[in-house]
C-alpha positions in Angstrom: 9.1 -101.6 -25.7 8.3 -100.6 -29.1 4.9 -102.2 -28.4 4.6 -99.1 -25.4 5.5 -96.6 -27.6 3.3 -97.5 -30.5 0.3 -98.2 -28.1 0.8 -94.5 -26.6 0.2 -93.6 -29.8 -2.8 -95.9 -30.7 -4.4 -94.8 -27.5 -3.2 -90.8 -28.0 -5.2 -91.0 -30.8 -8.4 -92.6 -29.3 -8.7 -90.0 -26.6 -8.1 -87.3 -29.1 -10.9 -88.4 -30.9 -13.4 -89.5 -28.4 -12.7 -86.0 -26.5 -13.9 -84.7 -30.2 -10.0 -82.7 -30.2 -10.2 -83.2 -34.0 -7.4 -79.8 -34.5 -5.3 -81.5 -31.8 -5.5 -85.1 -33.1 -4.7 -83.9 -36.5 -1.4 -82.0 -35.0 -0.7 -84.6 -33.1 -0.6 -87.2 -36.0 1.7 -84.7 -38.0 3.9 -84.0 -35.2 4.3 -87.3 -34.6 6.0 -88.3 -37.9 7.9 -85.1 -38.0 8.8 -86.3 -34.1 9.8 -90.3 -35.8 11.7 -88.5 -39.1 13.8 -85.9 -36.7 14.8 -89.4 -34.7 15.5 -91.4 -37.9 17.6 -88.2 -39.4 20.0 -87.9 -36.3 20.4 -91.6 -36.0 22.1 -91.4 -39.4 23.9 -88.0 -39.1 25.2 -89.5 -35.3 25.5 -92.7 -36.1 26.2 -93.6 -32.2 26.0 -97.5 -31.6 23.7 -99.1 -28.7 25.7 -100.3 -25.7 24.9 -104.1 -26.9 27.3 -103.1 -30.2 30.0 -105.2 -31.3 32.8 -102.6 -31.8 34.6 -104.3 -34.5 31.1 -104.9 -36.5 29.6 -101.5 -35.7 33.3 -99.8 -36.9 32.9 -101.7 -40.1 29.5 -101.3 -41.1 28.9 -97.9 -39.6 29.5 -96.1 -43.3 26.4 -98.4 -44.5 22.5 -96.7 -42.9 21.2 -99.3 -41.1 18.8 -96.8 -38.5 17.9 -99.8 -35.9 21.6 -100.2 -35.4 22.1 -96.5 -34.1 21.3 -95.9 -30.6 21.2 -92.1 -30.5 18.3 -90.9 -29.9 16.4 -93.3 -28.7 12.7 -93.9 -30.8 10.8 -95.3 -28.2 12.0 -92.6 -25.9 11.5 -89.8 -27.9 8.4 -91.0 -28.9 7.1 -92.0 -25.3 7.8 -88.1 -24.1 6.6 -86.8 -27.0 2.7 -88.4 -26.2 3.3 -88.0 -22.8 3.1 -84.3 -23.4 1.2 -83.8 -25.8 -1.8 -85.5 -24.4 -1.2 -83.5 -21.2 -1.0 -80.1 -22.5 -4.2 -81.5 -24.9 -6.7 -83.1 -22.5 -5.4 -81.2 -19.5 -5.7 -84.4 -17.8 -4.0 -85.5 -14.5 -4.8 -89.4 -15.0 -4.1 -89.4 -18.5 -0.3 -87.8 -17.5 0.6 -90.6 -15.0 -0.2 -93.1 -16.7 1.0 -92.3 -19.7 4.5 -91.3 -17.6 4.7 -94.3 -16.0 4.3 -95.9 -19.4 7.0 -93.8 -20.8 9.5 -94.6 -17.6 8.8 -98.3 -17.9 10.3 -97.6 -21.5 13.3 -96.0 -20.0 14.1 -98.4 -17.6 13.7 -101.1 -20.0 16.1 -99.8 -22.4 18.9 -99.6 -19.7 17.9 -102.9 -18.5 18.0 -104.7 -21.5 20.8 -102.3 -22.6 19.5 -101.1 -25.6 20.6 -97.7 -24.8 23.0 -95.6 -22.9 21.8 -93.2 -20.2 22.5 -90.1 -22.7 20.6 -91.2 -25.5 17.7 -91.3 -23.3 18.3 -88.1 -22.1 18.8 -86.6 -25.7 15.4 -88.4 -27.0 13.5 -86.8 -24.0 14.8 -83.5 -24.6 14.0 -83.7 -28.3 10.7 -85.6 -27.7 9.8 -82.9 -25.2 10.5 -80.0 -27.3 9.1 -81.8 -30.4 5.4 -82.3 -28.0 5.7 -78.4 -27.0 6.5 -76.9 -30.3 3.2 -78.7 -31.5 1.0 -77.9 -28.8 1.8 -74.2 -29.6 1.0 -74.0 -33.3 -2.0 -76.3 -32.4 -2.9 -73.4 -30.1 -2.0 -70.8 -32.7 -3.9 -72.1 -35.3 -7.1 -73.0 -32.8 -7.3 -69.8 -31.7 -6.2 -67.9 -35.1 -5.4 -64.2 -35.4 -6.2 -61.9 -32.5 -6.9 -58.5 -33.3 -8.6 -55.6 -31.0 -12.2 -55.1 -31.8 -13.4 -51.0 -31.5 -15.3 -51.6 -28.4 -12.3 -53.1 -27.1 -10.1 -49.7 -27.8 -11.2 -48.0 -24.4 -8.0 -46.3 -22.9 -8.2 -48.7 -19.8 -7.9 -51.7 -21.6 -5.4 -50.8 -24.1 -3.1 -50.2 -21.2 -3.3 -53.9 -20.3 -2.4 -55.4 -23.9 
């Protein structure tokens, strides 16, 4: 599964590039790590075990940081939803969006399958992967399209009205 999530992103960054979307390839590598860091952060401060966990193992080492062994959220999730996204609010394409979703529900299913993870921590690495994809699609928009101001022409009584 890991191999899915890192491939999204492999790939993410090939279309990015070959769609010459250098702003939103450079936001989307940054928001990435910020999106892998935010995961790694609330897998310590959480420190919710997998559904695999031996409870007498986990109760005893769970003052130590050992990330792989937290469950909450879920990396390849949160990581999965977050390309997902991004590359659809980026290329504004259709294709691009079911694959990569079908990628990214694979991921899911495989990580209750195998039970790596509980149906919750899938749900809180979506949301957070989500959110993450959003947030950086706006200030990649922000940034793209810089300050907008009112040029004098644009003053005319009917148009001000409308802004």
């Amino acid at each position: 599964m890991i191999y899915i999530s890192f491939s999204l992103f492999l790939i993410s960054l090939l279309i990015l590039f070959l769609e010459k979307r250098y702003l939103f390839l450079i936001s989307y590598i940054l928001f990435f790590l910020i999106n892998i860091g935010i995961n790694y952060i609330l897998k310590i401060i959480l420190k919710h075990p997998r559904p695999n966990e031996n409870m007498d193992v986990f109760h005893f080492i769970k003052e130590k940081i050992d990330y792989e062994r937290f469950g909450t959220p879920s990396v390849n999730c949160q990581s999965c939803l977050f390309s997902t996204l991004f590359i659809l609010f980026s290329t504004k394409n259709i294709f691009y969006f079911f694959i990569y979703l079908f990628l990214s529900f694979y991921v899911i299913y495989q990580e209750i399958q195998n039970n790596i993870s509980y149906y919750y921590q899938l749900i809180v690495a979506g949301i957070i992967g989500i959110t993450i994809s959003i947030i950086a699609y706006q200030l990649s928009l922000f940034f793209l399209k810089g300050k907008v101001e009112l040029k004098e022409e644009e003053n005319a009584p009917e148009i001000r009205g409308l802004l």
